[in-house]
N, C-alpha and C positions, 0 to 999 in steps of 0.2 A: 203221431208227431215225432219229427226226428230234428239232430243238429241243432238244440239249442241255443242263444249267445245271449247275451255276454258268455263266453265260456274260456277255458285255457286248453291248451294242447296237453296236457298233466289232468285230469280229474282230482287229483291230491289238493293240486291249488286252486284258490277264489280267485275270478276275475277279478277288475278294480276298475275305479273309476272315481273322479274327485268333486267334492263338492258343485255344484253348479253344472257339470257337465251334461249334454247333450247324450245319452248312451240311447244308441241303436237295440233294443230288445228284436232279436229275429227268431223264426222256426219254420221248418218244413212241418206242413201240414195239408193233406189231400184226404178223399172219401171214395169210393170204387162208382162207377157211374157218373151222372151227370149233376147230382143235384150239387146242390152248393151249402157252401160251409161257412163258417165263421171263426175267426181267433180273439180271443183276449187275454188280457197282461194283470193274472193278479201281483201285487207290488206290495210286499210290506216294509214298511221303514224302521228305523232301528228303534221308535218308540211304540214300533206292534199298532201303527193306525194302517187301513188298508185302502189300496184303491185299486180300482178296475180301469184299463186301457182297451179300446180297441183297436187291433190292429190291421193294417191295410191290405191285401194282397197285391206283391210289387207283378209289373207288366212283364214278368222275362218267362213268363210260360213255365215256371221251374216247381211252382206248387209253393214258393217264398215269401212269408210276410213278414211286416216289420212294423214298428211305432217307437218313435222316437218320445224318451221321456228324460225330463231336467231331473238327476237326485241333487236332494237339496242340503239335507243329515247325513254326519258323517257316523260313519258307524257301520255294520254289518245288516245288510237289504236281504229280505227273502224274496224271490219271485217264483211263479209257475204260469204257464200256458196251460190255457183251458178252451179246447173247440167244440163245435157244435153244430148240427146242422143247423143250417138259417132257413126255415123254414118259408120265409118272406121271399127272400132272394128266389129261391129255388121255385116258388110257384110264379114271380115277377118274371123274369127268364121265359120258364116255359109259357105264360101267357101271353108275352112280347112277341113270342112266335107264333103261337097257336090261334090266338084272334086275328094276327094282321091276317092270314093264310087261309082263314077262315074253317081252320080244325077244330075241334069239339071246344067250341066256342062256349056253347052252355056250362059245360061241364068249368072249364076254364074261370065262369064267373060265378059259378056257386063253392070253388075253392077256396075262391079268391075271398067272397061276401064269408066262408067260414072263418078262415084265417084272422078276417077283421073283428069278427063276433069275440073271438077267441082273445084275442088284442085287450078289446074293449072291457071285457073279463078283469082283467089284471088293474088289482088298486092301487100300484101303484103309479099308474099312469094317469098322467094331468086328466082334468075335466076336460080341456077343451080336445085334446082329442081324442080323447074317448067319444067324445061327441061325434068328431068327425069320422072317426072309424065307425059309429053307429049308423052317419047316413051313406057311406060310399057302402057299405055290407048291402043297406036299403036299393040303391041302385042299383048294384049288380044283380041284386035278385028281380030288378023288374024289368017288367019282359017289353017295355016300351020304350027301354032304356037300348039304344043304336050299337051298333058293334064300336062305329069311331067313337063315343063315348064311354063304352067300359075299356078301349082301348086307351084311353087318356085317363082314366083310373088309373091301368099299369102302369102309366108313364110319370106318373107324377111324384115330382121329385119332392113336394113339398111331405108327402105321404110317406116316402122312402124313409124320406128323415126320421122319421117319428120311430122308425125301425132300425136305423143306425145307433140313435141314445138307447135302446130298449128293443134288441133283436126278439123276433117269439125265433125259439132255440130248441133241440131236441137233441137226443140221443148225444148227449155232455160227452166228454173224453179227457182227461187228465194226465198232463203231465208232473214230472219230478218235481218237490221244491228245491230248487236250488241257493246260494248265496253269492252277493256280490259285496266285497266290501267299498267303503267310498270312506276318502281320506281327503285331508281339509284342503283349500284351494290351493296351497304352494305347493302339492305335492305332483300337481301338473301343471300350472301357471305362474310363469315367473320369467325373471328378464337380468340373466345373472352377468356380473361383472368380476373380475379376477384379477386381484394386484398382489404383489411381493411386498409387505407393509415394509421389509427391510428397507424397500428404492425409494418409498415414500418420504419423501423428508430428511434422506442421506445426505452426506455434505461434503465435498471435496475439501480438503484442508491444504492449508500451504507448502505440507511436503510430500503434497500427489497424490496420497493413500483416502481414503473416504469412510468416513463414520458415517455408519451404519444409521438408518433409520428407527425408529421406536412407534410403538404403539398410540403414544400422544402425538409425533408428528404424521405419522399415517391418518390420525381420524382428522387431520385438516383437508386432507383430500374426499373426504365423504361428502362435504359438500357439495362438490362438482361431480360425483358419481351418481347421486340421487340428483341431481339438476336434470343428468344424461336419461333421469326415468329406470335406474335398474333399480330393481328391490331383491337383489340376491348381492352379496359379498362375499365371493370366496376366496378365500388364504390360504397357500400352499403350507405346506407342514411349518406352524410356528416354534418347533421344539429346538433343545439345543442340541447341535450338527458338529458328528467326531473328528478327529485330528487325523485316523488311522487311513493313508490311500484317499483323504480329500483332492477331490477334482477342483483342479484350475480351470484359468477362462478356456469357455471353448471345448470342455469337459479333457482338458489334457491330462497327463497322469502326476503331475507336478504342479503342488500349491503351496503359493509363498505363503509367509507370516500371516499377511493383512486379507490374503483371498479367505469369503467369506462360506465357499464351500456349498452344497449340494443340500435345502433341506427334507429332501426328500433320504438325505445319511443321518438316519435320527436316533441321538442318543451319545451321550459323553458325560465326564463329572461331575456335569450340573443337573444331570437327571436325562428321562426319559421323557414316553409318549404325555405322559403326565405333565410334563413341566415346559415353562417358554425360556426360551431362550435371551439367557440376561442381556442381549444386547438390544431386545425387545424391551424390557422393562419387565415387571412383576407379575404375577396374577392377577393383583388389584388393580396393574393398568390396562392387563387383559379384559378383565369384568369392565372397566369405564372405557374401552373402544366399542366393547359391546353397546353399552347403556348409549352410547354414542350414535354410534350406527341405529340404533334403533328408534332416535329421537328423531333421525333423517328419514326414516320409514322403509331402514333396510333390514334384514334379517345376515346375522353370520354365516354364511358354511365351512367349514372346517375339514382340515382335508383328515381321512383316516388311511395313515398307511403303513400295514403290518410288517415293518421289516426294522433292520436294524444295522449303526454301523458298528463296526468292529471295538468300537468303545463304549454303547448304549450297557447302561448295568446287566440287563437282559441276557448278553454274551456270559457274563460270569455267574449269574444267580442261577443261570437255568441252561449250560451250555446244550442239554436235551432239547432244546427249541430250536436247534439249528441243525443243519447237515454237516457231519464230519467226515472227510475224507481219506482213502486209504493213507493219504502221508501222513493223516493228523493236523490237515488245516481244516477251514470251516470253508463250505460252498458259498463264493458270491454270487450276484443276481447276477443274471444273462437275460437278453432280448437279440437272441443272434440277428444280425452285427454287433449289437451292441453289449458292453458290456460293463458292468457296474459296479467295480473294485472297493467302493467305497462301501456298498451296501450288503447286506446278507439277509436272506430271503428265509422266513419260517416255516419250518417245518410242524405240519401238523398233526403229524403220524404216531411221533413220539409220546408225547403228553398232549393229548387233547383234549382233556379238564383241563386241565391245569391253565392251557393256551385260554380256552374259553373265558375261563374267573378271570385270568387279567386282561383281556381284551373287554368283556364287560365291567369289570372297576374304570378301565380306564374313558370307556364311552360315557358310562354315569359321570363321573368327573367332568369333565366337558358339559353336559347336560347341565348339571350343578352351578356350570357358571355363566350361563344362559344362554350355551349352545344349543340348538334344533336342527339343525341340516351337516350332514356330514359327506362330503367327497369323499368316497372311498377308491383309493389306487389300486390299481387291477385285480379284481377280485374273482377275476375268472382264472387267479393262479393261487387260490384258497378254495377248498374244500365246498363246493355246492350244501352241502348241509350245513357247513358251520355257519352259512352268512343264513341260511332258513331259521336255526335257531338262534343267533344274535339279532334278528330285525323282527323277527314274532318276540322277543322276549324285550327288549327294548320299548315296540310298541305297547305292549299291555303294558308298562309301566308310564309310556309317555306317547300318546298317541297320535300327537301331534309330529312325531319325528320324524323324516325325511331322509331316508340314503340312495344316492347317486351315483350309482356304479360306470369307472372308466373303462369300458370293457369294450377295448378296443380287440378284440378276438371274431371266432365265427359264431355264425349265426345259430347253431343250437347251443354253447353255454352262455352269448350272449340272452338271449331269450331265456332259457334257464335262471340265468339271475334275475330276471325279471318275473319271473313266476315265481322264486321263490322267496318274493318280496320286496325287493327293490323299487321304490316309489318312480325314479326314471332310471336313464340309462343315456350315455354316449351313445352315438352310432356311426355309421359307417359316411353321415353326411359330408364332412372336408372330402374325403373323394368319388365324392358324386357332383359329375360340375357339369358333364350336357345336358341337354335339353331330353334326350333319350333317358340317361341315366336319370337324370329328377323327375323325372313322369315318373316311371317304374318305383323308383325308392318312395318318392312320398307318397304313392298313390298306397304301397306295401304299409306303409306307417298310418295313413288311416285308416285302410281297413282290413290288413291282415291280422295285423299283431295289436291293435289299440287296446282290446281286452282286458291284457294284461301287461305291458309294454311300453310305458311313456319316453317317446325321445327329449334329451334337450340337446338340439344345435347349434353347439358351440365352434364357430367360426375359426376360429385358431383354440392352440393352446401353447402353453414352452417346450413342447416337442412336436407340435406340427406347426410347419408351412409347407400346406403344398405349392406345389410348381405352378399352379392357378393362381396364388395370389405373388408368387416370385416374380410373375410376370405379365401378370394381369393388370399393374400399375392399379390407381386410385377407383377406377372403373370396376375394374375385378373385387374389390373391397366394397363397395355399394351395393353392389349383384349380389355378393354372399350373403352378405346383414339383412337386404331387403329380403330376399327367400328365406334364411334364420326366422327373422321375426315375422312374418308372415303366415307360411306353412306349419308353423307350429306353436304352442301356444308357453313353449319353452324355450327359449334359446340364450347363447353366452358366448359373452368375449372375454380374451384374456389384453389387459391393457399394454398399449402401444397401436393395439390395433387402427384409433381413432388417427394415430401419427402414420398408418402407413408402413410400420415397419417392415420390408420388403426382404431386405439381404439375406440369405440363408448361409450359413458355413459350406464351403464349399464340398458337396459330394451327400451332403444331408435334406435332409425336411426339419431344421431347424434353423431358426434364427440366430445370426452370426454373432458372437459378442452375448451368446443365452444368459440371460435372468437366473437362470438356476446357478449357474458358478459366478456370479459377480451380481454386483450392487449396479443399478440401472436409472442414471440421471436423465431425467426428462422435462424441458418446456411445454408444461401441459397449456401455460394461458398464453404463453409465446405464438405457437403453433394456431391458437384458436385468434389471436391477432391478425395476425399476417395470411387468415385465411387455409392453411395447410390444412387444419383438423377436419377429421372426420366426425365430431365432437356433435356440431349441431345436425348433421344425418342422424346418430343414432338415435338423438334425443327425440328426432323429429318422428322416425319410425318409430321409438316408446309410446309417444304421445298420440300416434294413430293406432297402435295396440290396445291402452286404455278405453278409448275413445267407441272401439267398434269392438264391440261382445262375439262377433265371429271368428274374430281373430285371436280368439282365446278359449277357441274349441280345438279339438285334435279332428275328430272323426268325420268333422263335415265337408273336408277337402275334394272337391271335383274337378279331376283334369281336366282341360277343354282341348282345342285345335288348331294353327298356324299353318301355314303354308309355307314358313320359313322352317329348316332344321335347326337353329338359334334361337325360336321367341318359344320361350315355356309361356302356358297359359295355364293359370287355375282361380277358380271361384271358390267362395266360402261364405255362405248363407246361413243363419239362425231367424229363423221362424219366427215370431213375434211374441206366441206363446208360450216359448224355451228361453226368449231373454230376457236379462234380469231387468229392465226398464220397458220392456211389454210394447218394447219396438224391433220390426223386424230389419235385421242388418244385411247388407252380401255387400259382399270386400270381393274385385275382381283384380289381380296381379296380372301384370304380362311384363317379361323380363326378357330384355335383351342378354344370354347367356354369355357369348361372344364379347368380350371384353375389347377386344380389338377393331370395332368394327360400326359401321352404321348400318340399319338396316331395315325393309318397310317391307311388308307385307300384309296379308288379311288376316284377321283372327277372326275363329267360329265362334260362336258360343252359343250353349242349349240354356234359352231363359227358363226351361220349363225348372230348374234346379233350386231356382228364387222364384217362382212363383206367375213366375210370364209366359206370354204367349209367343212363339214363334213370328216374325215377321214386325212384331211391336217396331216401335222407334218408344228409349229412354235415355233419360239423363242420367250422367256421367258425370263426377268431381273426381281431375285428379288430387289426392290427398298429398304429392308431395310438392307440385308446382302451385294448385292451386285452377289450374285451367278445366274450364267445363266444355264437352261435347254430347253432342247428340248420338247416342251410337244405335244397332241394331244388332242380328244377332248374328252379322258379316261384318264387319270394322275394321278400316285400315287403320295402320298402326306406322310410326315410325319410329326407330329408338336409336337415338346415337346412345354408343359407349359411352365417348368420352362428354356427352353433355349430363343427359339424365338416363340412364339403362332401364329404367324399371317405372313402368304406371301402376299404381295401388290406384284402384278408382273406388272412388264410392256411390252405389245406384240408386240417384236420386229418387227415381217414377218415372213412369212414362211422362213423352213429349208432348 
């Protein structure tokens, strides 16, 4: 037996996988000759009960099997692969051919009659076919008994069966035990939302300038965010933000009095990562937005991000945390072009205890006030070991925790941080917008990297817009959300999105007038009045997320076919016996890519993936219009842009 899985490209690290989930157990498993084999999945759970899977051999000639199995406990799984020759198999085969042919037909039916004897043996097999296996041994050995009838012995499937629960097995072979761990359901399904609590509840006053929002007036807007179906809330850094090189609107290098400043520039005289920012309100109104939010049935994230401005205490207590310059100034952040005067970037080289203790004082702190989920800002520009040992050692204190790495970098430290524990990760999703490129990406995300790798696709954020939604108008906004939330069983927006926000600063991938350096008034019920919002789409895609248990798996995604280079097609199936309501689900998408355009073609599709037959006619509900058809496994399609882009169907049955 070779090539394990679940596994990670690290042997150092455990794959993952989160409660509820669907995981593919695979292995290469083959024997020299013809006979045949068999695979099974011992599985232990993390209270030490065991179970035995068998597993299928797939059709692709490779020697590849596989069995899909639901973990249910969180906690650290052991499993091993166990083959064996199938002794059953191996003589059904060769007797399939040797009696039709009329080769040593005798011989064929006194293996066959031993086989069954040998069966029958075994107590722990039911009475009743034991019995059965007592008279088909009886028939093959008699000699009055026709070749078409012990040929219909071999054939019979109901006999098989009896051999598939309870293979007769030889010559065992054992593989490694290995570990998978599995973490609670939000650590891969969720439907996250992202506001600046500062814009929430801000208020233009009569001499122009705008007070700032507060934690009591932000949790008025939780209502309408949990309405919209998210159960994530994440907060860009709530700490109090320095005076030193604060960015104005537009991130200029000049900021008046009343500009509210960058809080991602964290730290000045009111304190640190530890502390909110008085314009926020207290700790005690931090803990009751919490209590708040959670009464709506949302969970906090909170963003973690290691750096500091020029006035965070940090600079002075411990100037060894930072990079010093031959002139004697300190290194600010850089993302050439960009660059981040306000900010200064931790060095980990210097003291790295010392970093470690107060990065973990300050995460427990948070934890203490009933935070669980942490955004971490790009942590593929910190030290690969130090986020291994702050996310193992956080978990065994709180195991419920969650970090979410913006690791908008390449593909081996992004994957990196995901093996070295990171519950999800950002991905490369905002630009990947054709129908070529989303085939390839999502098809890589369920079943490359799923192992150990959770994406959440976040639609925008306050430093992307790309040029697909700059000018993709309202069209291009319903394509991305509908693919987000579809393809994955994680995905997020940062708000405005429902309004459309379009404009970018000219010569950037960010929106004009950025959230990040100013306070951000908006008609959120205005817009949902007069129709403009995108407010009741998203709500409507949450509510078909909840609703259909496929769509809340990562691994089951199968790309399909169009004859257009614009309509992506992909299906997502859960088996009956993997979902939690022991009904089986398939969610079929087809997406007009093409924001600009109308467009009709054929799409393919293999029912064999839900459980159908080639040729079938079944029913169809689209889930977002409402409208039912009859499709088969050829179906015209038409998709305007600018009406409805995207069919989420749901497969009723056959016609």
């Amino acid at each position: 037996m070779a090539d394990p899985h679940p596994a990670t490209p690290d042997p150092r690290f455990r794959p993952s996988a989160f409660a509820g989930e669907a995981v593919p157990f695979r292995v290469t498993a083959f024997r020299e000759g013809h006979d045949r084999i068999g695979v099974q999945l011992r599985l232990t759970a993390p209270d030490g009960s065991e179970s035995l899977h068998r597993l299928r051999a797939l059709a692709n000639g490779l020697d590849h099997w596989s069995v899909l199995v639901s973990v249910l406990a969180t906690g650290v799984w052991s499993y091993r692969f166990e083959a064996y020759g199938d002794d059953y198999a191996t003589w059904r085969h060769a007797a399939d051919l040797k009696i039709a042919a009329g080769v040593d037909v005798a011989l064929m039916r006194e293996m066959g009659a031993a086989l069954f004897e040998r069966a029958r043996a075994e107590k722990d097999r039911p009475v009743a076919e034991r019995r059965v296996l007592g008279e088909r041994a009886r028939e093959l050995r008699d000699a009055d008994l026709s070749d078409e009838s012990a040929l219909a012995i071999v054939r019979d499937d109901v006999l098989a069966g009896f051999f598939t629960e309870r293979p007769l097995a030889s010559l065992w072979s054992y593989g490694d035990t290995r570990e998978l761990l599995v973490e609670r359901e939000r650590a891969g399904v969720g439907a996250w939302y992202e506001f600046f609590p500062r814009s929430e509840g801000a208020e233009r006053l009569a001499d122009g300038t705008i007070r700032s929002g507060t934690f009591r007036t932000a949790a008025g807007r939780l209502p309408a965010v949990a309405a919209m179906g998210f159960d994530v809330l994440y907060l860009p850094p709530i700490h109090p933000i320095g005076r030193t090189h604060r960015k104005g609107p537009n991130n200029t290098l000049t900021a008046l009095e009343n500009d509210p400043g960058s809080p991602w520039a964290i730290g000045g005289p009111d304190g640190g990562h530890d502390a909110v920012h008085p314009d926020l309100g207290t700790l005690d109104d931090f803990r009751a937005f919490v209590a708040a939010a959670d009464a709506e049935g949302i969970e906090i994230a909170l963003d973690l991000a290691l750096q500091a401005s020029p006035d965070h205490p940090w600079v002075t207590e411990h100037p060894e945390w930072f990079t010093t310059l031959p002139d004697g100034t300190i290194a600010y952040a850089e993302n050439p072009p960009k660059k981040y005067q306000d900010i200064y970037p931790v060095n980990f080289d210097n003291d790295p205890e010392g970093i470690r203790a107060e990065v973990l004082r300050v995460v427990r702190h948070w934890i203490a006030q009933g935070v669980r989920i942490f955004r971490v800002d790009n942590p593929h520009t910190k030290p690969l070991q130090f986020w291994e040992w702050l996310i193992a050692t956080v978990s065994a204190e709180h195991p419920d925790t969650v970090f979410l790495a913006e690791a908008f970098t390449r593909p081996a430290p992004l994957q990196g941080l995901a093996q070295a524990g990171f519950q999800q990760s950002y991905t490369y999703f905002t630009w990947r917008n054709t129908k070529a490129e989303l085939e390839e990406f999502l098809g890589d995300l369920a079943h490359e990297t799923a192992d150990f790798l959770r994406p959440n696709l976040f639609v925008n954020t306050p430093d992307i817009l790309t040029e697909y939604l700059q000018f993709g108008g309202r069209p291009a906004y319903k394509i991305r959300a509908a693919i987000a939330a579809t393809a994955a069983p994680s995905y997020g927006v940062y708000a405005g999105y429902e309004l459309v926000e379009n404009v970018a600063r000219p010569g950037s991938e960010e929106n004009i007038d950025n959230e990040k350096y100013e306070y951000k008034l908006r008609d959120w019920d205005g817009a949902v009045q007069t129709g403009q919002s995108l407010a009741p789409y998203l709500t409507r895609l949450n509510e078909i997320r909840r609703a259909h248990p496929a769509l809340r798996q990562l691994r089951n995604l199968a790309v399909q076919w169009s004859d257009d280079e614009a309509i992506l097609v992909y299906v997502k199936h859960l088996d009956a016996a993997l979902s939690p309501d022991g009904v089986a689900d398939t969610v079929i998408v087809v997406v007009n890519v093409d924001p600009h355009s109308a467009r009709e073609t054929t799409v393919h599709l293999d029912p064999t993936v839900w459980g159908g037959t080639p040729g079938d006619s079944f029913l169809v509900e689209d889930l977002i219009t409402g409208a039912h058809w009859t499709w088969t496994d050829h179906a015209f399609v038409r998709l305007d842009a600018f009406q409805e882009p995207v069919h989420i169907l749901h497969v009723k049955g056959l016609a």
